[in-house]
Chimera marker file (.cmm) of the C-alpha trace (Angstrom):
<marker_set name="trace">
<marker id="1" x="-22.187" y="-16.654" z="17.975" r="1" g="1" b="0" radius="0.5"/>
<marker id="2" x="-23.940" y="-18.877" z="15.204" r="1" g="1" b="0" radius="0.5"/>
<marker id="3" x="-21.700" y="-20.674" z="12.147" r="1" g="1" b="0" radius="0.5"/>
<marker id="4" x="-23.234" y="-21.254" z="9.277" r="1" g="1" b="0" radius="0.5"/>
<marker id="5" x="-23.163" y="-24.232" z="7.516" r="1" g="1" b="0" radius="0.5"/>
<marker id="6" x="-21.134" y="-22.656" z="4.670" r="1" g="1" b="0" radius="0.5"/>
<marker id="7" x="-18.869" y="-21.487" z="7.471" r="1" g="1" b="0" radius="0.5"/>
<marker id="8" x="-19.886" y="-17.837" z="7.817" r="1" g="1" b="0" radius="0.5"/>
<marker id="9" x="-21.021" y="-16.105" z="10.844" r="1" g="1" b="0" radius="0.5"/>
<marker id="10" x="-21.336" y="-12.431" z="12.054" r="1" g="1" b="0" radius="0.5"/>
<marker id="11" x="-19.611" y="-11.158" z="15.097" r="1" g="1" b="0" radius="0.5"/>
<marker id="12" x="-20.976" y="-7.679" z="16.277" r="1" g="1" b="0" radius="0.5"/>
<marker id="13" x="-18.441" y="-5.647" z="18.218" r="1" g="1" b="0" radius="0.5"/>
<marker id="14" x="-19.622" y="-2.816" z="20.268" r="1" g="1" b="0" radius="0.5"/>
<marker id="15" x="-19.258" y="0.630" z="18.470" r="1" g="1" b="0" radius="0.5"/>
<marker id="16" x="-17.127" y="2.187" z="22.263" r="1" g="1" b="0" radius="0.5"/>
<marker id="17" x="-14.557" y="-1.061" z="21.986" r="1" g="1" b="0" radius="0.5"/>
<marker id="18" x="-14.383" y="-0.530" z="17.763" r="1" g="1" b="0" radius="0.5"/>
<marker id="19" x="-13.719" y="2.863" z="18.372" r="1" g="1" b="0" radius="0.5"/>
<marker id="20" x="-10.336" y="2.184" z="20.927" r="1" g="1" b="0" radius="0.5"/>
<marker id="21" x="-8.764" y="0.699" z="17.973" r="1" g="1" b="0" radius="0.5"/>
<marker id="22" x="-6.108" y="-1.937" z="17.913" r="1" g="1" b="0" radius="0.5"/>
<marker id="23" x="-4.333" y="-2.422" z="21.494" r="1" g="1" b="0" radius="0.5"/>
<marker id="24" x="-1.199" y="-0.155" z="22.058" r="1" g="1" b="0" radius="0.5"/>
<marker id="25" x="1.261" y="-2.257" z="23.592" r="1" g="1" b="0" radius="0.5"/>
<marker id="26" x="1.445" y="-6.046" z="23.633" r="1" g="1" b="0" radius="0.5"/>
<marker id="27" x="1.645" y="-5.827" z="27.208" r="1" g="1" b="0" radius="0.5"/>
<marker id="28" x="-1.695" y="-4.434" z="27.254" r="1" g="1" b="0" radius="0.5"/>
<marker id="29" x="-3.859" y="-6.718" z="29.899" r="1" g="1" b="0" radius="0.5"/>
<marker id="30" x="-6.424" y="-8.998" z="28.471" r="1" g="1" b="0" radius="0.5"/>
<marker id="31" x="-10.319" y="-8.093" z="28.424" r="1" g="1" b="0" radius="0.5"/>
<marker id="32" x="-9.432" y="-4.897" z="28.184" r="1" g="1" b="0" radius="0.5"/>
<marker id="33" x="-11.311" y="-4.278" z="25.153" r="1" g="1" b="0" radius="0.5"/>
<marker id="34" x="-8.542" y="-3.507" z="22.617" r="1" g="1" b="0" radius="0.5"/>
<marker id="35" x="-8.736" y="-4.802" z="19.187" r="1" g="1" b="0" radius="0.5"/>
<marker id="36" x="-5.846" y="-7.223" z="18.885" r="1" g="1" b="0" radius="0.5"/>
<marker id="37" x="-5.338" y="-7.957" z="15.357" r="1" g="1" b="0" radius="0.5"/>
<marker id="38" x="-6.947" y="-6.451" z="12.122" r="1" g="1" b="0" radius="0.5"/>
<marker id="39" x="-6.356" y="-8.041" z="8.618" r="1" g="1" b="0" radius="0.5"/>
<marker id="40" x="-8.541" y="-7.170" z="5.636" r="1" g="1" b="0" radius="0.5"/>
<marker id="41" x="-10.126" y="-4.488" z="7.649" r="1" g="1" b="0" radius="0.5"/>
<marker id="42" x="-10.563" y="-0.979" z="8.290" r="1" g="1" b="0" radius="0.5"/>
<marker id="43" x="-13.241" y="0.709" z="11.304" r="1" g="1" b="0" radius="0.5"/>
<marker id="44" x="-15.033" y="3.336" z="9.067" r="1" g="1" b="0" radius="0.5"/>
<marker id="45" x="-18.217" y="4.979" z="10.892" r="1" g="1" b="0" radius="0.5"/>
<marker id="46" x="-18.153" y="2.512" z="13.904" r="1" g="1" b="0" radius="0.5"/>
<marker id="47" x="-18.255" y="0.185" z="11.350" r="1" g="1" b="0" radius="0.5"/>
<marker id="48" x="-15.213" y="-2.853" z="11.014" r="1" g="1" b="0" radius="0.5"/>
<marker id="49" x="-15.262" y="-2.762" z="7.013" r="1" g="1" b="0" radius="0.5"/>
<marker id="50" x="-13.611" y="-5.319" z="4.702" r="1" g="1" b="0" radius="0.5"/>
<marker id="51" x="-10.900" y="-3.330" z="1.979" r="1" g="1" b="0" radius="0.5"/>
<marker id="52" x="-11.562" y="-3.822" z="-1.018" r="1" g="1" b="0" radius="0.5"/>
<marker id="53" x="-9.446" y="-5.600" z="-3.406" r="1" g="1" b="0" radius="0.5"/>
<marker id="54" x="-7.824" y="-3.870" z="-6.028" r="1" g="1" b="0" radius="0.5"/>
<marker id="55" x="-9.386" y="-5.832" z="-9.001" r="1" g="1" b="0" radius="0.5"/>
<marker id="56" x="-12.987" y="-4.787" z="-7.708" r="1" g="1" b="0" radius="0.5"/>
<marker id="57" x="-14.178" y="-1.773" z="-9.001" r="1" g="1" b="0" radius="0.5"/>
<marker id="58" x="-11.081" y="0.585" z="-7.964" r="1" g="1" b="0" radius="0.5"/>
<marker id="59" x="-8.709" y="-0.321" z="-10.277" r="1" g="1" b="0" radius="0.5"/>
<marker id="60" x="-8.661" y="-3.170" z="-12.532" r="1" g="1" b="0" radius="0.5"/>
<marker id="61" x="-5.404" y="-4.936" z="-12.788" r="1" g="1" b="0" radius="0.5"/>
<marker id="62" x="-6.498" y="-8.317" z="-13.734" r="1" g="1" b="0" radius="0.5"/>
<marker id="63" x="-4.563" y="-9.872" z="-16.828" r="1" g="1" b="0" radius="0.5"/>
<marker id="64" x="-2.177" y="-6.627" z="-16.700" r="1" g="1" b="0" radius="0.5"/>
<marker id="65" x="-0.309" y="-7.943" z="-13.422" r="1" g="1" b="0" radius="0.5"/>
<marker id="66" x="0.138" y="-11.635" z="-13.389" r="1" g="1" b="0" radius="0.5"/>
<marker id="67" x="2.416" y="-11.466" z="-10.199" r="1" g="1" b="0" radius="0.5"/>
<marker id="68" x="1.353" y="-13.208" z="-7.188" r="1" g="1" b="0" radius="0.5"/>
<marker id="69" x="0.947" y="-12.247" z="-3.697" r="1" g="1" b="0" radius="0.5"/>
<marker id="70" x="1.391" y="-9.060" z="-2.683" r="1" g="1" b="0" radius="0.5"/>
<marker id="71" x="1.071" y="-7.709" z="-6.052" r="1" g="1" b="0" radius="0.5"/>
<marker id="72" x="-0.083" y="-5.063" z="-7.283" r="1" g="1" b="0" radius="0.5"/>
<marker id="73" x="0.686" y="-2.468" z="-4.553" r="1" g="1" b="0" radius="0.5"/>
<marker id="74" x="-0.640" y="0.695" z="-4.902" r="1" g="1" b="0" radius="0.5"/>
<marker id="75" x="0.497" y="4.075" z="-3.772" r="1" g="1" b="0" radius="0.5"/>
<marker id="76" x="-2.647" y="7.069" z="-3.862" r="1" g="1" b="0" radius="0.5"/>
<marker id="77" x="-0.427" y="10.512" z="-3.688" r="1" g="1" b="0" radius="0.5"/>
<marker id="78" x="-1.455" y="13.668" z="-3.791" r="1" g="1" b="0" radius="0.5"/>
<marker id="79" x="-1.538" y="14.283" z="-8.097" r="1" g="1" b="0" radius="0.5"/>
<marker id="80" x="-1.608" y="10.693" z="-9.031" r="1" g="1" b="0" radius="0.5"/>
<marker id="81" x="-2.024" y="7.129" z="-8.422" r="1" g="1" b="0" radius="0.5"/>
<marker id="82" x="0.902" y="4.321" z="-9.139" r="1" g="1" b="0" radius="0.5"/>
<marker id="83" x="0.331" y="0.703" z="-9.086" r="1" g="1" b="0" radius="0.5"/>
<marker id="84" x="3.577" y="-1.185" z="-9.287" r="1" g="1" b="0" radius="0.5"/>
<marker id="85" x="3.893" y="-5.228" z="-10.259" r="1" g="1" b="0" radius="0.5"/>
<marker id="86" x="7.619" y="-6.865" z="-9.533" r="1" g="1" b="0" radius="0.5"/>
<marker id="87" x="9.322" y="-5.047" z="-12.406" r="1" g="1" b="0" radius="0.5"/>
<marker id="88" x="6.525" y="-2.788" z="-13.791" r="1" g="1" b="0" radius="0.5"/>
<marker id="89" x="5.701" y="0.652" z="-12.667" r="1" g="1" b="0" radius="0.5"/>
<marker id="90" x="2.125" y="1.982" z="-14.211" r="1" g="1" b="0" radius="0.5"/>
<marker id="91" x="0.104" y="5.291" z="-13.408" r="1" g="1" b="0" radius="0.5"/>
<marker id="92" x="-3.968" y="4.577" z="-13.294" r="1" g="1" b="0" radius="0.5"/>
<marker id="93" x="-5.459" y="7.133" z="-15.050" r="1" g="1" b="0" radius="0.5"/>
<marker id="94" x="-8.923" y="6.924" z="-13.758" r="1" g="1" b="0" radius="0.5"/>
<marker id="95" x="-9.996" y="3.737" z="-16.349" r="1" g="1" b="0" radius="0.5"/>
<marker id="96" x="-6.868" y="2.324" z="-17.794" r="1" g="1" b="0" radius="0.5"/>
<marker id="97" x="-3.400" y="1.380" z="-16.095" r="1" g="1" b="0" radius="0.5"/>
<marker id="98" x="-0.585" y="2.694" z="-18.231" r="1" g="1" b="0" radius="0.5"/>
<marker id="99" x="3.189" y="1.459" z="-18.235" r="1" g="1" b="0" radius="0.5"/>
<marker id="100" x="5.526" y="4.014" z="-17.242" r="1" g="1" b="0" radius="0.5"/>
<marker id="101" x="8.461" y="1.939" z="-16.727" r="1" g="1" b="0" radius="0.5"/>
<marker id="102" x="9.788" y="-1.542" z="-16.667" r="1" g="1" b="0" radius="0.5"/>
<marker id="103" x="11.011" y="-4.010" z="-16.731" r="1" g="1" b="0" radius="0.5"/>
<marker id="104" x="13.186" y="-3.122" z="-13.944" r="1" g="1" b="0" radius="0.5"/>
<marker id="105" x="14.868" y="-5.507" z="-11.832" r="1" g="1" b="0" radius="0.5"/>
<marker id="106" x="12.837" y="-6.981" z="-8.972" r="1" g="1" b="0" radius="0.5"/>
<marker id="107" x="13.725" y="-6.557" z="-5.441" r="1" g="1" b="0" radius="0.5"/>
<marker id="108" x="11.653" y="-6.485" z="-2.323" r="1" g="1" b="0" radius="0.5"/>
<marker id="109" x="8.136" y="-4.573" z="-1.827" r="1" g="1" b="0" radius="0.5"/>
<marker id="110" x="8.243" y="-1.203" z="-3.670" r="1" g="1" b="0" radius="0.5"/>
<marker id="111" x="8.675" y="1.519" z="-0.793" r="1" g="1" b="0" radius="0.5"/>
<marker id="112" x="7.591" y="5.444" z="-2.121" r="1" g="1" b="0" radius="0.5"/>
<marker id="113" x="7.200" y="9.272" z="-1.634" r="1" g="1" b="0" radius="0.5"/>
<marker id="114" x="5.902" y="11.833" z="-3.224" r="1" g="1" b="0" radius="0.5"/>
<marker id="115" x="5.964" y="15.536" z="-3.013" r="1" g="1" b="0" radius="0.5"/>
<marker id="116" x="3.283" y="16.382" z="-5.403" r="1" g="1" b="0" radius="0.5"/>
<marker id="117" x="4.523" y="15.923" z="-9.060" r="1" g="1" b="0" radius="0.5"/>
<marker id="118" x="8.190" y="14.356" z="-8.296" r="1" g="1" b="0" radius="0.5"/>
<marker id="119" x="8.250" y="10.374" z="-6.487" r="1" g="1" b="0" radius="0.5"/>
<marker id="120" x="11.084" y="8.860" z="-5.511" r="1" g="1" b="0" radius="0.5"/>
<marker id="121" x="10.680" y="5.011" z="-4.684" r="1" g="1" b="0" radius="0.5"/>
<marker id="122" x="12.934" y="2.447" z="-4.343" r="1" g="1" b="0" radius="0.5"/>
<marker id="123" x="12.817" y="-1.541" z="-4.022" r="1" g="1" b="0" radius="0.5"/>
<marker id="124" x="15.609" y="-1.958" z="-2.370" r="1" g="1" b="0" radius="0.5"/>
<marker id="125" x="17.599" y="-2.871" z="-5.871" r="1" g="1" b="0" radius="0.5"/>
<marker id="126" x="16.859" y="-0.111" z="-8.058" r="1" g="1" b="0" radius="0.5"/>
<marker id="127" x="15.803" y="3.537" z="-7.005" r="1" g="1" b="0" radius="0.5"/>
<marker id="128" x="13.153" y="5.243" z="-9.819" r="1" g="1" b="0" radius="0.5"/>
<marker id="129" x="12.405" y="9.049" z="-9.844" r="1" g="1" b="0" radius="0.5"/>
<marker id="130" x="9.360" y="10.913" z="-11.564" r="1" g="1" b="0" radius="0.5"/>
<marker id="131" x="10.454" y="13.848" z="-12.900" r="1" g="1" b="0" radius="0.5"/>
<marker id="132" x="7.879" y="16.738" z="-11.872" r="1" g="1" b="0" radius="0.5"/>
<marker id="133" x="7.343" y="18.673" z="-15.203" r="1" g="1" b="0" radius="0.5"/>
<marker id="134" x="8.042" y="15.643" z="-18.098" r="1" g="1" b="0" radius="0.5"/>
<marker id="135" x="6.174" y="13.038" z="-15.797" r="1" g="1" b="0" radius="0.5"/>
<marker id="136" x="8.508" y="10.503" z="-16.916" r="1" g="1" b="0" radius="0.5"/>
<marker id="137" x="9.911" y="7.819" z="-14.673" r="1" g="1" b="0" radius="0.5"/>
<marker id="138" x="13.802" y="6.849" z="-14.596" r="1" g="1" b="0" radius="0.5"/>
<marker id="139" x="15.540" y="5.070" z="-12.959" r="1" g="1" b="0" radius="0.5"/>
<marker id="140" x="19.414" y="6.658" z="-11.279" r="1" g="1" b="0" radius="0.5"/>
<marker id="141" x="22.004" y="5.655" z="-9.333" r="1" g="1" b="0" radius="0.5"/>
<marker id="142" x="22.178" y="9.237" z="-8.210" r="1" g="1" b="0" radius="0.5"/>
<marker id="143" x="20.224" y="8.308" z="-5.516" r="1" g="1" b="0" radius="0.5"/>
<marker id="144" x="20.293" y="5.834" z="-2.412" r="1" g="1" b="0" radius="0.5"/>
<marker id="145" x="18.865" y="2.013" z="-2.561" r="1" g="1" b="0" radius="0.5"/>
<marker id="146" x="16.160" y="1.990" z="0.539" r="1" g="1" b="0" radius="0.5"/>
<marker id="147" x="13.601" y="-0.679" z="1.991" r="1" g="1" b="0" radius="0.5"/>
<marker id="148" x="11.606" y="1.932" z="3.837" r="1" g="1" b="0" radius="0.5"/>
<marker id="149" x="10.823" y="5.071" z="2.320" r="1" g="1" b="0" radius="0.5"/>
<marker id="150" x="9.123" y="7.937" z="4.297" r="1" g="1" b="0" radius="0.5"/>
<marker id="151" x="8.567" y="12.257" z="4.408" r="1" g="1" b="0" radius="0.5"/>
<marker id="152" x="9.202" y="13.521" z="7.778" r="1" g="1" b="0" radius="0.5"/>
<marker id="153" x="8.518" y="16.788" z="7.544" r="1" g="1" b="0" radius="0.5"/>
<marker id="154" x="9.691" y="17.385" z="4.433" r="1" g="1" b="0" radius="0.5"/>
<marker id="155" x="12.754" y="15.485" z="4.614" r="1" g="1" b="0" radius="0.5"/>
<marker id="156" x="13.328" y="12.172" z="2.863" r="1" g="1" b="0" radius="0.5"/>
<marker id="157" x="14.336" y="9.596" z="5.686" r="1" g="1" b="0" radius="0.5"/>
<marker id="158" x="15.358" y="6.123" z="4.122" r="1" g="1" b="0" radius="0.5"/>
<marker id="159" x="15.857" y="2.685" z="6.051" r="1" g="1" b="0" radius="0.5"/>
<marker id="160" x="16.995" y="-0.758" z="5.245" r="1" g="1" b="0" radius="0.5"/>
<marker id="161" x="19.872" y="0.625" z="2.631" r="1" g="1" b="0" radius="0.5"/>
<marker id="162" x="21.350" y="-2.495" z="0.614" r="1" g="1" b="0" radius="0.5"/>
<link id1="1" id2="2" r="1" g="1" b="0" radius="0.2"/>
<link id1="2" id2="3" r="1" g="1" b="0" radius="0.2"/>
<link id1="3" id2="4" r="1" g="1" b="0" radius="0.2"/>
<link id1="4" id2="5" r="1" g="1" b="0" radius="0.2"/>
<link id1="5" id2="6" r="1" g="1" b="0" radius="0.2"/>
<link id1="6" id2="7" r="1" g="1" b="0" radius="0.2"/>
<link id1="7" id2="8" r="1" g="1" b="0" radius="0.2"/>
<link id1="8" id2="9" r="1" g="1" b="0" radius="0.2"/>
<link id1="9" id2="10" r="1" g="1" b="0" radius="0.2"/>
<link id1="10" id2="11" r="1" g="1" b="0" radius="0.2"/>
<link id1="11" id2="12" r="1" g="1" b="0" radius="0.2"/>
<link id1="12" id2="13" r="1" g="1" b="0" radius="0.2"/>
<link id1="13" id2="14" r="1" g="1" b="0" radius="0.2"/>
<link id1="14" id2="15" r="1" g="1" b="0" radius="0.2"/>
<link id1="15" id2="16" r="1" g="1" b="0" radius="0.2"/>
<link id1="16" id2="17" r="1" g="1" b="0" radius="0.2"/>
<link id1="17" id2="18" r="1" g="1" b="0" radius="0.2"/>
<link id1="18" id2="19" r="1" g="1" b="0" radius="0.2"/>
<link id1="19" id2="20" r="1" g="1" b="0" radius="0.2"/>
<link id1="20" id2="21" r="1" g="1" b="0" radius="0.2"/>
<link id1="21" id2="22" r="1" g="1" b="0" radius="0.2"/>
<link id1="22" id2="23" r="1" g="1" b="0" radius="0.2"/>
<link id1="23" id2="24" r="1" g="1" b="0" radius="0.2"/>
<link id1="24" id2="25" r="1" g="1" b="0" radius="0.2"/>
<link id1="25" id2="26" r="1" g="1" b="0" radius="0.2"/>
<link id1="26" id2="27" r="1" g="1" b="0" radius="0.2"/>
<link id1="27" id2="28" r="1" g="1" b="0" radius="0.2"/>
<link id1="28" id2="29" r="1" g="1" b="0" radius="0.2"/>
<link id1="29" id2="30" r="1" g="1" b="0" radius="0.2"/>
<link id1="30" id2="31" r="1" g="1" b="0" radius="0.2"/>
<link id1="31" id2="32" r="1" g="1" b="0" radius="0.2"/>
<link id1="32" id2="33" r="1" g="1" b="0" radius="0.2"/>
<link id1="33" id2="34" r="1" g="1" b="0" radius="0.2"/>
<link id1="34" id2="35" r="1" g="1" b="0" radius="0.2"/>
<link id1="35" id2="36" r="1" g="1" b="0" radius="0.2"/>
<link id1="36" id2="37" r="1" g="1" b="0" radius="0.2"/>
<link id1="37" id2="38" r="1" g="1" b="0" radius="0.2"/>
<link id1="38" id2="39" r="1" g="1" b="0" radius="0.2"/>
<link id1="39" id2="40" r="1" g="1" b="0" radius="0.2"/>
<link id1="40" id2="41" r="1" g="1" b="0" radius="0.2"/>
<link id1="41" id2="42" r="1" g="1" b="0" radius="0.2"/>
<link id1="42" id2="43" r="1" g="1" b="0" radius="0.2"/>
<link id1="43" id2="44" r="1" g="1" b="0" radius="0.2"/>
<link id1="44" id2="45" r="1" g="1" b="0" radius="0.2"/>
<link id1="45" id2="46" r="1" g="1" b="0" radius="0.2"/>
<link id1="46" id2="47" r="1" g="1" b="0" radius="0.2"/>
<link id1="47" id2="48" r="1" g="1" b="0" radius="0.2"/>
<link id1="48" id2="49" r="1" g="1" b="0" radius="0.2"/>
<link id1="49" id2="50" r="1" g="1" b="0" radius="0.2"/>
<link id1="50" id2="51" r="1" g="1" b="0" radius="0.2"/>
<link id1="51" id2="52" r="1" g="1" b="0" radius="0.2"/>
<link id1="52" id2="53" r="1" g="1" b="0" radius="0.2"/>
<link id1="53" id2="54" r="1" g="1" b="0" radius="0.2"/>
<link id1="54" id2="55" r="1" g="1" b="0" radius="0.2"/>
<link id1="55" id2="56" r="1" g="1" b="0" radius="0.2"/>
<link id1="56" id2="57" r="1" g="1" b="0" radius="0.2"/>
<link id1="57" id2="58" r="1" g="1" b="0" radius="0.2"/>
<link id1="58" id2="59" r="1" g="1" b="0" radius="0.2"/>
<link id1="59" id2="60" r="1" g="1" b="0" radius="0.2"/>
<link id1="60" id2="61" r="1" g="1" b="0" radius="0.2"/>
<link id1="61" id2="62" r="1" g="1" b="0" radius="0.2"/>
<link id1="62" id2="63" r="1" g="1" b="0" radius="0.2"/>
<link id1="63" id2="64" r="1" g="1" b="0" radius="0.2"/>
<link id1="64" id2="65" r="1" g="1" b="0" radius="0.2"/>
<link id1="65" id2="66" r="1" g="1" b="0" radius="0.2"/>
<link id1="66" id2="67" r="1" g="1" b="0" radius="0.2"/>
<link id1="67" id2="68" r="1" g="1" b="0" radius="0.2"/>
<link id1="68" id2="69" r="1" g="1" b="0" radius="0.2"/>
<link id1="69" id2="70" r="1" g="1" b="0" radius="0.2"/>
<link id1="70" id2="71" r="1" g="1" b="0" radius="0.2"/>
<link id1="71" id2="72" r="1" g="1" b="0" radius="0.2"/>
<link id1="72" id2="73" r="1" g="1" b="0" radius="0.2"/>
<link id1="73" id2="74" r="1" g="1" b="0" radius="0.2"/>
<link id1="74" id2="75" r="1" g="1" b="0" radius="0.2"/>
<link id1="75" id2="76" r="1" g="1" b="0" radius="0.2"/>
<link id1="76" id2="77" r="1" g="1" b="0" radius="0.2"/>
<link id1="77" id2="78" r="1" g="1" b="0" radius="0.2"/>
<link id1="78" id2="79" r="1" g="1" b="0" radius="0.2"/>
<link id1="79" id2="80" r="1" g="1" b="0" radius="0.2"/>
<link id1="80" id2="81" r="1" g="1" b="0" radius="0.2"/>
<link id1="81" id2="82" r="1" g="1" b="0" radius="0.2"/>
<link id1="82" id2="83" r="1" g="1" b="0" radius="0.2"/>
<link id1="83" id2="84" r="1" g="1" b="0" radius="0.2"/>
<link id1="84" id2="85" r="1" g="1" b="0" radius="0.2"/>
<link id1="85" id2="86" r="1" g="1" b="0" radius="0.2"/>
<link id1="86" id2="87" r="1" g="1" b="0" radius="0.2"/>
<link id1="87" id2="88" r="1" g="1" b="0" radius="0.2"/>
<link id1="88" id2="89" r="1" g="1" b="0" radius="0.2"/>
<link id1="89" id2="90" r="1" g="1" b="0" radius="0.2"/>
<link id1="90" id2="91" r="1" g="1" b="0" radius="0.2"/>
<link id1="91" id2="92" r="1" g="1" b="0" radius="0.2"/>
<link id1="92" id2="93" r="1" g="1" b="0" radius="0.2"/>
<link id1="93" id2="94" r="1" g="1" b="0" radius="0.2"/>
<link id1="94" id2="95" r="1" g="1" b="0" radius="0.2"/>
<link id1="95" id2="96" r="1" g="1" b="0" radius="0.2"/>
<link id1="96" id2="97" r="1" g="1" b="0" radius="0.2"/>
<link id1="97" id2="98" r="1" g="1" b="0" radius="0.2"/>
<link id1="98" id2="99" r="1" g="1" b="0" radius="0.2"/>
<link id1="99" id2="100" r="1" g="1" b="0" radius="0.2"/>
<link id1="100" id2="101" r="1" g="1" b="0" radius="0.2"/>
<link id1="101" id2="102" r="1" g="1" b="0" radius="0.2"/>
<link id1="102" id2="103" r="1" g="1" b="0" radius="0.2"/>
<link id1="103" id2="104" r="1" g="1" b="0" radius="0.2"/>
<link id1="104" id2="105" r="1" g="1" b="0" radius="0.2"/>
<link id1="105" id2="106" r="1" g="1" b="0" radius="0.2"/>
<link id1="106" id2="107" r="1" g="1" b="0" radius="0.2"/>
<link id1="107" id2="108" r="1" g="1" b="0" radius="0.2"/>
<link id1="108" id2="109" r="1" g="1" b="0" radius="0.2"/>
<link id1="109" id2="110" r="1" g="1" b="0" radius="0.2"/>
<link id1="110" id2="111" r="1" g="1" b="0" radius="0.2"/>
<link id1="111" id2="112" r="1" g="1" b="0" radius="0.2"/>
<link id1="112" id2="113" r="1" g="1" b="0" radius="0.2"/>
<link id1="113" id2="114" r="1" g="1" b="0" radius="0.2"/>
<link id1="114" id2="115" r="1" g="1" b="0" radius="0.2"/>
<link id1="115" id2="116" r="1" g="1" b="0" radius="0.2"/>
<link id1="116" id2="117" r="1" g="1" b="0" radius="0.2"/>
<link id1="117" id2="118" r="1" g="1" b="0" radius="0.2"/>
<link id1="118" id2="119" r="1" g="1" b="0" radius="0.2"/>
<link id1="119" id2="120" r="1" g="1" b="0" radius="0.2"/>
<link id1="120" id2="121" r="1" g="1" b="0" radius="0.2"/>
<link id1="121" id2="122" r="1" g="1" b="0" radius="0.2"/>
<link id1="122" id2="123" r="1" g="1" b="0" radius="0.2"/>
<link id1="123" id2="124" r="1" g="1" b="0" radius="0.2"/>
<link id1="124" id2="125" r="1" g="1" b="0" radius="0.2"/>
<link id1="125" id2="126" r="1" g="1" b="0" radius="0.2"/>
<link id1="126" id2="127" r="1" g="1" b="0" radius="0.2"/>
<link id1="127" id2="128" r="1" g="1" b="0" radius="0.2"/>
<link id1="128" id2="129" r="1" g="1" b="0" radius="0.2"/>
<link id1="129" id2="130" r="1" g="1" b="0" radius="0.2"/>
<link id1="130" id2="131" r="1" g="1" b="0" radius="0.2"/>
<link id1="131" id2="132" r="1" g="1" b="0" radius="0.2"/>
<link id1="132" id2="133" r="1" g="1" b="0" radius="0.2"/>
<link id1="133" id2="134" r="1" g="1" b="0" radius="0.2"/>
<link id1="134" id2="135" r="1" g="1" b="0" radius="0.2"/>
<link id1="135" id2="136" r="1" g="1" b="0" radius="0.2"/>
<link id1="136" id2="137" r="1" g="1" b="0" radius="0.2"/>
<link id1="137" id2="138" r="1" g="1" b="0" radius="0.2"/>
<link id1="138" id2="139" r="1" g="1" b="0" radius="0.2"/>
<link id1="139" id2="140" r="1" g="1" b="0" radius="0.2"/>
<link id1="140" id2="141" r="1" g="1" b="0" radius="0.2"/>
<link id1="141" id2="142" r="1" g="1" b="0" radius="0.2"/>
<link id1="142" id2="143" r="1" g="1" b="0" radius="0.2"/>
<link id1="143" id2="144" r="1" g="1" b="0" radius="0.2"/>
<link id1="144" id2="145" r="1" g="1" b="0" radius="0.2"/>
<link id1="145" id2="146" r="1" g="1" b="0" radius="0.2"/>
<link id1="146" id2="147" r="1" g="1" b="0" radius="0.2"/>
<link id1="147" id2="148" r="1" g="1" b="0" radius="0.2"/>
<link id1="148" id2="149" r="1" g="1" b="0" radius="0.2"/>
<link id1="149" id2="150" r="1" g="1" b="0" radius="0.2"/>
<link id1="150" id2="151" r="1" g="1" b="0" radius="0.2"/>
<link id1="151" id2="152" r="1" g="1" b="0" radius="0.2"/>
<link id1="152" id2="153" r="1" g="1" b="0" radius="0.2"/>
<link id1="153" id2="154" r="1" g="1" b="0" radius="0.2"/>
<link id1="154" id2="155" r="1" g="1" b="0" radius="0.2"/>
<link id1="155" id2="156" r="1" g="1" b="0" radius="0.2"/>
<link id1="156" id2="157" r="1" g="1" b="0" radius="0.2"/>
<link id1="157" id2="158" r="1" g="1" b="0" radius="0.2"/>
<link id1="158" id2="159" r="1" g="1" b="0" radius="0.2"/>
<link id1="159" id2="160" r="1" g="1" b="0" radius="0.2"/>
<link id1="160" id2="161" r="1" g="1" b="0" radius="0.2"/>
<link id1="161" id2="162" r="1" g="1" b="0" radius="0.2"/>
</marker_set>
């Protein structure tokens, strides 16, 4: 493998070993031809692939969310697409971000679900719902502070309650 003076270089991997994915087990032996760490990078079409960054041409956040590191998150659901900063929540409309709520108080990483039209996320300090037919977001004490949100078959399991 060559370095570049500017500190680049490429790496090929073959397609069979990119295709096992990342190892299963840190117990798995070494040489076996697992993938042991991926950051910044996806296999698409025996291909590893750098993600893009969100202020490339996806969605442009840049001078709307100030917030460092790891801000903006983004959540792609089924009927629409949220990008939350600290305390803001906004929906991206296809060109334009658009504040739906906030500020609300800051917590940990924003943690979501959706079931269509209604989401229910939480950071761990506040919990926000989207009401399916008005589209608005609220937040409610109605429902449970969470860390971890996930659907398991169609049941809302929480994790890391406050």
């Amino acid at each position: 493998m060559e370095v570049l003076r500017d500190g680049t270089f490429n790496f090929t991997i073959d397609p069979g070993d990119l295709s096992r994915g990342l190892r299963p087990s840190k117990r798995s032996p070494r040489n076996a031809k697992f993938l042991v760490q991926s950051i910044g990078a996806v296999g698409l079409d025996n291909i590893l692939q750098v993600i893009d960054d969100l202020e490339s041409d996806r969605v442009d956040s840049v001078g709307t969310i100030t917030d460092a590191f790891p801000y903006p998150q983004i959540f792609v659901f089924t009927n629409v697409i949220i990008v939350c900063s600290r305390q803001t929540i906004y929906e991206w409309d296809g060109t334009t971000l658009n504040a739906m709520l906030g500020p609300v108080t800051a917590g940990q990483l924003w943690s979501a679900v959706d079931f269509y039209d209604f989401i229910y996320m939480s950071n761990g300090v506040v919990s926000v719902l989207r009401d399916p037919q008005s589209k608005l977001y609220a937040t409610t004490t109605n429902q449970p502070l969470a860390n971890a949100i996930c659907n398991f078959n169609g049941q809302v399991v929480i994790g890391g309650i406050v």
